[in-house]
N, C-alpha and C positions, 0 to 999 in steps of 0.2 A: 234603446240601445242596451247590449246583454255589459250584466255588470262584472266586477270580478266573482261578486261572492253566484252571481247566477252562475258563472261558467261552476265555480269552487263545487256549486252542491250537484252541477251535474256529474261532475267525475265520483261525487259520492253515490250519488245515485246508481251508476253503474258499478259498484261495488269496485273500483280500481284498488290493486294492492297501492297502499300509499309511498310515494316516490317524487323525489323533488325534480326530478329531470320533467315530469307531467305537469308540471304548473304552468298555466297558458302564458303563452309571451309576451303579450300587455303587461301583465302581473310584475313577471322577471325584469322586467325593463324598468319598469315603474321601481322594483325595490333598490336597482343598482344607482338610480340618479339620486334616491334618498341615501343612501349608505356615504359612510366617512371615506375619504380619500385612503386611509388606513387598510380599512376592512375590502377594498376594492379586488387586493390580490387575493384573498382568500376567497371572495366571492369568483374569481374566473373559476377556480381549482375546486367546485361542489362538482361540477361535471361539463360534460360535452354542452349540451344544450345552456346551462349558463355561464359556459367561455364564450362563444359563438356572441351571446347579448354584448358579453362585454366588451370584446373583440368591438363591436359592431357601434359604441361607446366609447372609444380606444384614449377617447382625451382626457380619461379619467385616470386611466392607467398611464399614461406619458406623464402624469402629474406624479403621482407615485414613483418612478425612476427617478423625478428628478429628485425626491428627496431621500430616495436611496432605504432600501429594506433592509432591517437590520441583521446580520448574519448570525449563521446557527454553529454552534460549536459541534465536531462530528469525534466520538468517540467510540471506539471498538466496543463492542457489547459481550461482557463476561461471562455471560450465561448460555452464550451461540456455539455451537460445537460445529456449524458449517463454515465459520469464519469469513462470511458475508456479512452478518446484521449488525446494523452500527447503534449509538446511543445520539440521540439529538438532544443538545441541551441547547437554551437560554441561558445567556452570561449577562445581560443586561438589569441589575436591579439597583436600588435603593444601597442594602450593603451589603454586594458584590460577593452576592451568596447569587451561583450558578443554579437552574431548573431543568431536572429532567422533563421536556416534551413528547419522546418516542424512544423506540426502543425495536424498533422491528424496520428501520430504514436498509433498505437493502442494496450491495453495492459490491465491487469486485469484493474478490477475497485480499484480506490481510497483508499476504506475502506480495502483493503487486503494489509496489510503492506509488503512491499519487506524488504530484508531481509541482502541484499548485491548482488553485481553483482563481477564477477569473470570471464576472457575470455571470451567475451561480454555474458556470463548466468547471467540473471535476475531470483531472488527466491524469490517466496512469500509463506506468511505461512497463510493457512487457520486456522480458527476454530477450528476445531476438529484437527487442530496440525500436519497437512502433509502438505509436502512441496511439489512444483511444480516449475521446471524450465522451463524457457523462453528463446526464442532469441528473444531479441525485432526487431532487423532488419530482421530478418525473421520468420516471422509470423506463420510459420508451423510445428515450433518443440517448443513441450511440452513432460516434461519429469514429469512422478509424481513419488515421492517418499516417503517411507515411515515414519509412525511416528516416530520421534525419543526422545520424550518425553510424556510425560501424562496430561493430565487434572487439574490434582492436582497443576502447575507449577503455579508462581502466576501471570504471565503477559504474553500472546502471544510475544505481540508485542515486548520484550523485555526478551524474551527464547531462541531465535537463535540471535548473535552478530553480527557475520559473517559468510564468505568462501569465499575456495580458490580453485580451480582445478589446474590437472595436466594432461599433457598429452601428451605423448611420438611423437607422430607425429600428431599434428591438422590438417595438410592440409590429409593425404590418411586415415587414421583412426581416427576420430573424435571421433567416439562414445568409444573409447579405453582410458574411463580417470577416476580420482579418485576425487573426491569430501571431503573435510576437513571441519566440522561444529565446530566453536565455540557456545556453548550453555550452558542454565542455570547460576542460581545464581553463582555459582560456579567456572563458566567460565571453564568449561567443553571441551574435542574434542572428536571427533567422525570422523569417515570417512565412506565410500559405494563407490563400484561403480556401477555405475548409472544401467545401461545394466545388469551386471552380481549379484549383490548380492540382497537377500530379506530383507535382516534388514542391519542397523547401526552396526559398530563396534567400540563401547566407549574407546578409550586409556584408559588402566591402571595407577592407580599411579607409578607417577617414583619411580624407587627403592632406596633404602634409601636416599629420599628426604623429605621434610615436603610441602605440597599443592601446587602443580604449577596452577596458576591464570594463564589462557591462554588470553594474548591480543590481540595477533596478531599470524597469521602462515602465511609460506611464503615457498612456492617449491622453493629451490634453487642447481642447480649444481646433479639434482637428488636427494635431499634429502630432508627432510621435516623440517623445523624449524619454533621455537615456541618460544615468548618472555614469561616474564612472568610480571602480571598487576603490581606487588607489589617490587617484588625484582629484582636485575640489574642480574638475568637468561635469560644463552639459552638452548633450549634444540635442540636435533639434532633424526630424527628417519630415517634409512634406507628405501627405498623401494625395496619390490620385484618384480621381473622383471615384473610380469603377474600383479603388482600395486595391487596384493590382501591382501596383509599387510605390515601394519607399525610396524619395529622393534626397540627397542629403542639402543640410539649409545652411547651417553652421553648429561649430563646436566651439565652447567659448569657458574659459578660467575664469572661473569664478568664486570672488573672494569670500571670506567669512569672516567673520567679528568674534567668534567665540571666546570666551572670559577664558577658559581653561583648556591650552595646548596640550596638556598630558593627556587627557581624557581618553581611554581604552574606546576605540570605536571599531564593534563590528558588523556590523550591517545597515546601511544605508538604504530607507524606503523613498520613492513620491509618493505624495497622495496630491490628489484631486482638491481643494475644498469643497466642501458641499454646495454653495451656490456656486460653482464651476468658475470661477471667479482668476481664483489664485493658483496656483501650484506650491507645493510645501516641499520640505527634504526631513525628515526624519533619523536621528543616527542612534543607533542602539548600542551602549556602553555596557558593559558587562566588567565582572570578576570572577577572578578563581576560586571553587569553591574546594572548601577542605578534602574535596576526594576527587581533586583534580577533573573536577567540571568547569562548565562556563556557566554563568547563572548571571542574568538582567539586574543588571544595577540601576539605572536611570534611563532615559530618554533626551534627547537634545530637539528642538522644533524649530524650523526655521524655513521663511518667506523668500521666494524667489521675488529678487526687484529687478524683471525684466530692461528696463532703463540702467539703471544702475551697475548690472551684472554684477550684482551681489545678491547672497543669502544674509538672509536677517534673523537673526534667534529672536524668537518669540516666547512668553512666557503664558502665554493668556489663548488660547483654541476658543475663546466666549460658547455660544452655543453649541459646538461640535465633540464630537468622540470619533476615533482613528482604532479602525484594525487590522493588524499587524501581524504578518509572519509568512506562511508558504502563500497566502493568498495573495492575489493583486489588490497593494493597498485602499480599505474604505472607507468614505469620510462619510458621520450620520448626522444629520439636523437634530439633536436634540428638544430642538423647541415645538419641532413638529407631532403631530399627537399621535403617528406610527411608531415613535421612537420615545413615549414617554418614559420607561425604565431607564435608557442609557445616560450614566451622568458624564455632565459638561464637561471640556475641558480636560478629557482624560483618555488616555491610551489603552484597547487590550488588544495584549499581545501572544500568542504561542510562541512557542519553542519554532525553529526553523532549520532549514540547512545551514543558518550561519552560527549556529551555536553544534549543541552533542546530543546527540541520540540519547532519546530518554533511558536513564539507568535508576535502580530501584532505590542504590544510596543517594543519588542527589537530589538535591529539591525540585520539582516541576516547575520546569520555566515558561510558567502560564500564569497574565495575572493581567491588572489592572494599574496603570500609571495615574497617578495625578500630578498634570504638568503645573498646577496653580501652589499647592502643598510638597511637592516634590516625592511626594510617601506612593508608596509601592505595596499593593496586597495581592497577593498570593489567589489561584483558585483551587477552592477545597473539593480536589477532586480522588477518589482513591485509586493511589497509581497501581494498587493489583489488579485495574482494568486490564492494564495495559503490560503484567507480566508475566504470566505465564510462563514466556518463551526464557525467563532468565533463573527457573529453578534449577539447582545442580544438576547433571548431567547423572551420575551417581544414581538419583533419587529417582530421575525418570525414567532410568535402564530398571530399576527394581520394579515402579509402577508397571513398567509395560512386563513383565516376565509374570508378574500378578494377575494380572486381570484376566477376566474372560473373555477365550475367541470373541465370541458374539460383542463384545466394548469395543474390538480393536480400529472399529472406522471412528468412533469417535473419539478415543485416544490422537491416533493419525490426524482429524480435523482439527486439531485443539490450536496449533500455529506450524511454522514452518519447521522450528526445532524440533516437535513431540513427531512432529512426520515423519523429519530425520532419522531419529531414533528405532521408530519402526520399520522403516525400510532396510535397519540392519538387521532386523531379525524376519528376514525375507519368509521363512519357514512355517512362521505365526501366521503371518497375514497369508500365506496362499491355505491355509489351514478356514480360513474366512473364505476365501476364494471358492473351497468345497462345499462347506455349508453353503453361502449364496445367499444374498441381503432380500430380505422378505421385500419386494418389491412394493412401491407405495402407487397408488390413486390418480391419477390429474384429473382434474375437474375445473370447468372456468367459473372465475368468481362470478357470480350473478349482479353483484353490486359495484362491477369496475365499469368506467365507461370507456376507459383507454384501449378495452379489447387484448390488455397484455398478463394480466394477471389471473392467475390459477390457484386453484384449491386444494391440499394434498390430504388427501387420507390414510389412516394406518387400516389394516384388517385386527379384527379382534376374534378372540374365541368367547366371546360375554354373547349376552343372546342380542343386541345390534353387532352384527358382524363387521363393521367399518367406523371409523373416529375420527373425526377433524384434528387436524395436527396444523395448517396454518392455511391464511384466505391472501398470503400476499408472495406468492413465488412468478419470478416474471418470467414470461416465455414469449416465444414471436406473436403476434397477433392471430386473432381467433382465426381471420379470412385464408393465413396459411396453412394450407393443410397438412398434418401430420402423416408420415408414412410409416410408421412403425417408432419401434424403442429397441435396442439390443445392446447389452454388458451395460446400461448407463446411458445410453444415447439416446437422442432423440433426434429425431429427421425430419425434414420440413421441405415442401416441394412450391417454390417459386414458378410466376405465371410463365416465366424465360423456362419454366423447366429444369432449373438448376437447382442440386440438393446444398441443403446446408444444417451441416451435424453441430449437435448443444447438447451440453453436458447443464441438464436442468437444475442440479443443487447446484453448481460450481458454474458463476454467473459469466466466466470471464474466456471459456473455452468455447468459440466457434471456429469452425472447419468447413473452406467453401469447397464445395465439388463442381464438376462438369456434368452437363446435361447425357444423362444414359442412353437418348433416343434420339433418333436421327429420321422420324419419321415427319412429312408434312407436317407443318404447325394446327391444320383442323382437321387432322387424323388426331388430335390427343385430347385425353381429359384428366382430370386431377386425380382418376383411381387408373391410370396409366401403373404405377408403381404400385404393388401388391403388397410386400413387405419387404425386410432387408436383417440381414444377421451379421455379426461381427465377430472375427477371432485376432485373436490378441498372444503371442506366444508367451508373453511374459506382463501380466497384467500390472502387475509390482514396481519392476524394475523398469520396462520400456514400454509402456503402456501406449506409445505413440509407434510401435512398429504393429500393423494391426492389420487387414482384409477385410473389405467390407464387398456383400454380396445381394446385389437384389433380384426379387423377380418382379420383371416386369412385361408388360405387352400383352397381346392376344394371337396365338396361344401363347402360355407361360414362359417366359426366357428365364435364363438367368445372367446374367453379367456381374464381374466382380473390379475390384480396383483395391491400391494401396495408398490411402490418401496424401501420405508427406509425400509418393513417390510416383506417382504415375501420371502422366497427365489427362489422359481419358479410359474408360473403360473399355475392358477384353469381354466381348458376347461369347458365352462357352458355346461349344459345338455341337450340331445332334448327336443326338448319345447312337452308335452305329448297332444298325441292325434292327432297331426302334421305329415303327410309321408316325409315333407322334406321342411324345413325351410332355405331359403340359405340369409344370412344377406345381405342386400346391402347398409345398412348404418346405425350407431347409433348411440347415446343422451341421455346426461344426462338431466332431465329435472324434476323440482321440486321435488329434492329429492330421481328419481327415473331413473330407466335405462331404454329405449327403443329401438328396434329393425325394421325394414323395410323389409319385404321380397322383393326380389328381383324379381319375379316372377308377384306374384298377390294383390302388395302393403299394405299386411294383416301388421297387428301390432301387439306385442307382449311385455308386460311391466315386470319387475322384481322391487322387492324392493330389496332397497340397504341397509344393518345392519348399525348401528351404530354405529360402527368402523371402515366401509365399509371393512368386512373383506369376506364379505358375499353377492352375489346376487341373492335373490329367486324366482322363477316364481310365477308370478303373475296371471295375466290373457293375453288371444289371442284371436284376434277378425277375423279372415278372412275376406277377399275382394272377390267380385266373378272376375274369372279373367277376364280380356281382354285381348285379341289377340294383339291388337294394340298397348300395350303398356308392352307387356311381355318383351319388350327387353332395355325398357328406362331405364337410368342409372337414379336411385331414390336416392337424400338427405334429412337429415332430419334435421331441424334448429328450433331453438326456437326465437320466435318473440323476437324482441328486446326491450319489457315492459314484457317478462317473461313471459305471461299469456297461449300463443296459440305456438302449435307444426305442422308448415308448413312442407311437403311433396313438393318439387319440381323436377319435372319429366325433364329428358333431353332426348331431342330427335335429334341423328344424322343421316346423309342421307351421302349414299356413293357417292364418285365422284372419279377421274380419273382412269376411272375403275377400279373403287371397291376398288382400292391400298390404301385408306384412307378415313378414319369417320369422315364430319365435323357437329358442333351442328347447327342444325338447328332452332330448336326452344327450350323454358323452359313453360311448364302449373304448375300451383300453386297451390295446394289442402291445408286446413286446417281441420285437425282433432277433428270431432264432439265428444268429451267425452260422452256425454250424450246418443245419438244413435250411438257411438262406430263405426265411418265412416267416410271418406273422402268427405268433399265439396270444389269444383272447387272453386278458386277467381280470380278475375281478377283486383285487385289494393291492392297494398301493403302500400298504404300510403306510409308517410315519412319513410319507410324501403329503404335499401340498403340490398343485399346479396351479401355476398361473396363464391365464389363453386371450389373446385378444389380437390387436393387432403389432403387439409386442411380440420378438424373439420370445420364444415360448419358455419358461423359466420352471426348475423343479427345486424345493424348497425343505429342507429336512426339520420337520418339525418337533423334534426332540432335541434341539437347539435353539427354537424360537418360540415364543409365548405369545406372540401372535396372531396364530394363523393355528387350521381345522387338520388333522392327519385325513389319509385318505378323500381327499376333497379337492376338488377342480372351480378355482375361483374363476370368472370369465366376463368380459365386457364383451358387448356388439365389437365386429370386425368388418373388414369388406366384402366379407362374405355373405352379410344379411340385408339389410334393405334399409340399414342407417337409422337415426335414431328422426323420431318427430314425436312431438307434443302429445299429440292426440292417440299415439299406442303406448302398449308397457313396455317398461325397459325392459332390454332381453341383456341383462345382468346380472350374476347371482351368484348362487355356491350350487355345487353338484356333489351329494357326497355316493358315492363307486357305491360302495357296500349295499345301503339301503334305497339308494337309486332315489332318492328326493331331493326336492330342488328349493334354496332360500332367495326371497331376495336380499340385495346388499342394503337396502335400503336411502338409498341417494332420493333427496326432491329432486321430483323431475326439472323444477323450474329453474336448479341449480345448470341443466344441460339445456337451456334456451339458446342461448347464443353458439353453441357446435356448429350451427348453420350442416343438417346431415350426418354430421359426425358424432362418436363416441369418445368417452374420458377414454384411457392408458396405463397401462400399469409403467411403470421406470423403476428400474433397482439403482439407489445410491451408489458411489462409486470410492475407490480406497484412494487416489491419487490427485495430485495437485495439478494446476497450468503448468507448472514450472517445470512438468514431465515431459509437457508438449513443444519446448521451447529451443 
């Protein structure tokens, strides 16, 4: 019988690059029954192939739940100017000195308030009032849900309290769980579940009761219960088996024993005990602090005696630790050997809705309680994490009239406030606008096994022309296909044929569209959609009034839409007088739409209405053809001072028999207005182009330090034969002048998983979600 280490030396044998996902699965199985019940969760999370073992193990990990993982404190990371990456620390030690773990956790942006976290779900609540779940450890699951309030409500941030989920088996059925919102003035509940229902279900008033103020809820023993803000209430609601409703059981007064009636109580938790045993009540006392804050003075604990219907204070948690604040309270076994750093008997707590918004004179109300010693320690964390957004107003009007064009997106990314500030100097930033953000790279990580994470690269003028700049930017999964990039955007074609636009730095902006085609479902393929461009009248200010246009079909169409406003898309019309116009690329440009034929590089212009709800022919100019170039794939790009509409022709030549199209050269035409024609150039000045299956981008390099004057950067498009292992990559630089070609120099083995496709250029963007909203 082959053993492990026979299999082991055969993989060495065949020189396999080494990787854990290739260790034979006798092995993997064999290491998961030896490993500590501790170490189990971290063993699913090496990759696909050893979750699948453990999954398949799963009695190992329901042991793990029960004794509950211990949570990660998530703090905004200082050093991030996209205002996604967070800081992961470790609050669990010996003395109650916090550890940084991570630093590059990535997650909505800043300005989208979360909401509460519940069995590691993260909720943030947009603008227009929907909420969207998260896993922050795993970066691939978003769940959106619907509105559960209105507009009329008078503070987002402070509309949804909390939540808590439920769910009958986490490890084989996940998505089989129910969702509990505390909401509104009111203090309101509401339930959904996620998967199966289209709206909220608002709990009814209890029956003859007078207002329950909901403060807290808490699944226990199967059943749902609810404190109430104001009076010493529980309420109790059944579940039914398929979790599609909550039924009410009883609501019951219940007494308390506490030594001290004056006691400042503001915020009232459950938690669970950790052997699921008991239910607890937690009450958080606080005082004023010398700058008119709230700041945690103590903690009160106390035992539901179901029989009794009373609460018991407790002085003694024996082996357990309690954490406390926006999240759904959690109880950890510290006796167990996953939780050896947390000590016994002791509460940590964050700041919450029920206390103030962190301000820079008061003390950070985050720390650690000891219910046995009653003493109270602080966490030593530095609160200029988390302030930016509170330097004088004064200071950052000056900062911003300081800097250079070229800082002003990162300026803008710093928080909500420094955004603000910029958008009053609307004149700056469209000043950015002309220059044009040296477009970055995507490339999929080679090393993800989730299929969602991407690689970004910058261009250099050093002699490697390209630089890794990060290996963890999430995007849809690799199997979607991309159809281009324009202003920012990226597009992605679902197997339903529906497009759906993402703003790749800015995690928390997706835009669904309707299906462009109405043709047979096996009339289509995934290169159905050609490319797509976008104009925007006011990138700054309303960057959500916008046209997007693509071409798609055989021959070349075009169709355009407004995405807040339209409900499907307008097919433009043959252009008259025309026997067959086939689009090969198009441009927004001064206002106006333009067209490239494919064929005989004719032009054809429309005006665009005033609400761009509209695109009308304008005028067509014919080109007489040529032979020699009927077959070059033609883009169309606007000089980067606005004024002139470049034409740049590609020309591939076949090689290993014929099996593949590499570019061989780019000629440069600029179009004559006046005599309505194409003239040859051969020096683009301080330009840069950028060509791929990206809206075509022109880049003025005497503003950026990145990037080659007179040079046409380019990835594979759908115009070549797609990328595969076994040819060169047809990527590179092209410089006009002296007509030679570099490569960018990417491992190929970095483009293994494109499945066909090629990386992407994307230019970063000046504007927040909060535009879209």
């Amino acid at each position: 019988m082959e053993t492990f280490v026979d299999q082991f030396l055969k993989l060495k044998d065949k020189k396999i690059k080494p990787d854990w996902r290739y260790l034979p699965h006798d092995l993997i199985e064999f290491l998961f029954k030896k490993i500590e019940v501790k170490d189990s969760f971290s063993f699913a999370l090496v990759c696909q192939s050893w979750h699948k073992i453990a999954m398949k193990n799963r009695g190992k990990l329901m042991k793990l739940n029960q004794h509950h993982l211990v949570p990660k404190l998530l703090i905004p990371n200082e050093s991030d100017e996209t205002n996604t990456l967070w800081s992961v620390y470790n609050v669990c030690s010996k003395n109650n000195n916090i550890s940084l773990t991570s630093s590059n956790l990535v997650l909505p942006s800043y300005d989208m308030p979360f909401v509460g976290s519940s069995e590691g779900w993260l909720a943030t609540l947009g603008k227009d009032f929907k909420l969207t779940l998260y896993k922050p450890f795993n970066n691939t699951i978003d769940i959106y849900l619907p509105v559960l309030f209105d507009e009329l409500s008078i503070n987002r941030y402070e509309m949804v309290m909390k939540f808590t989920t439920f769910t009958f088996d986490s490890i084989s059925k996940p998505n089989n769980f129910i969702i509990v919102m505390i909401f509104g003035a009111y203090l309101r509940a509401a339930y959904i579940r996620p998967f199966q229902d289209s709206a909220w279900t608002i709990i009814p008033h209890l029956p003859n009761c007078i207002a329950f103020y909901y403060d807290d809820v808490l699944f226990h023993k199967g059943a749902l219960f609810g404190t109430d803000f104001h009076q010493s209430r529980i309420v109790c609601f059944d579940i039914s088996d398929d979790l599609s409703q909550l039924s009410f059981k009883w609501v019951r007064e219940i007494q308390t024993n506490y030594n001290n009636v004056k006691r400042r109580i503001d915020k009232k938790y459950l938690v669970e005990s950790c052997d699921g045993d008991h239910l607890l009540q937690v009450h958080r006392c606080s005082k004023i602090t010398d700058t008119n804050g709230r700041a945690t003075e103590y903690f009160v604990v106390s035992r539901l005696s179901f029989d009794q219907s009373k609460w018991e204070e407790i002085d003694n948690l024996g082996d357990q630790a309690l954490f406390l604040g926006d999240n759904s309270s959690v109880s950890i076994d510290t006796s167990s050997s996953n939780s050896t750093k947390c000590q016994s008997n002791c509460i940590y707590f964050t700041d919450d809705k029920g206390g103030t918004n962190l301000n820079i004179n008061n003390p950070l109300d985050m720390g650690v309680y000891n219910i046995g010693t009653k003493s109270l320690t602080r966490f030593d964390i530095d609160k200029n994490h988390l302030q930016w957004g509170h330097l004088p107003y004064p200071v950052l009007k000056v900062l911003f009239q300081k800097i250079h064009v070229k800082d002003l997106l990162s300026f803008c990314m710093v928080c909500q406030k420094w955004h603000e500030i910029g958008r009053e100097d609307i004149t700056k930033l469209t000043m950015l606008n002309q220059h044009h953000l040296v477009p970055k790279l995507l490339v999929p990580n080679e090393d993800d096994d989730t299929n969602t994470k991407w690689t970004v690269f910058n261009t250099t003028k050093e002699t490697d022309p390209i630089s890794l700049v990060t290996s963890s930017l999430v995007l849809p999964p690799y199997t979607l296909p991309f159809i281009g990039s324009s202003q920012g955007w990226l597009c992605t074609l679902r197997a339903d044929y529906k497009l759906t636009l993402y703003k790749p730095f800015m995690h928390t902006i997706d835009i669904f569209l309707p299906s462009p085609v109405l043709l047979p479902r096996q009339n289509l393929s995934f290169d159905i959609i050609k490319k797509f461009t976008t104009y925007t009248l006011d990138t700054i200010s309303k960057p959500h009034t916008f046209l997007m246009a693509i071409i798609f079909g055989q021959p070349c169409q075009v169709a355009y839409i407004r995405p807040f406003r339209d409900p499907s898309w307008t097919t433009m019309p043959d252009i008259p007088e025309v026997c067959r116009f086939s689009y090969d690329d198009i441009l927004f440009h001064r206002g106006a739409f333009y067209g490239v034929d494919h064929h005989t590089g004719g032009m054809a212009c429309f005006n665009i209405s005033d609400d761009l709800s509209t695109l009308t022919f304008r005028w067509f100019h014919g080109i007489q053809p040529d032979e020699t170039r009927d077959w070059a794939r033609k883009y169309l790009v606007e000089s980067c001072d606005g004024r002139d509409i470049l034409q740049i022709q590609r020309f591939r030549k076949e090689t290993l028999n014929m099996a593949v199209r590499l570019t061989d050269y780019f000629d440069v035409f600029r179009w004559n207005f006046d005599q309505r024609t194409w003239e040859e150039v051969h020096n683009i000045g301080n330009q840069a182009i950028f060509l791929g299956d990206n809206s075509s981008i022109s880049i003025d390099t005497t503003t950026s330090t990145e990037c080659l004057g007179n040079t046409i950067y380019y990835t594979d498009d759908k115009g070549g034969s797609g990328f595969n292992i076994r040819y060169p990559l047809d990527m590179g630089l092209f410089n006009i002048s002296t007509r030679r070609m570099r490569e960018l120099g990417i491992d190929r083995f970095h483009l293994v998983k494109m499945g066909g496709r090629t990386p992407i250029w994307v230019q970063p963007t000046i504007y927040f979600r909060e535009d879209f909203c």
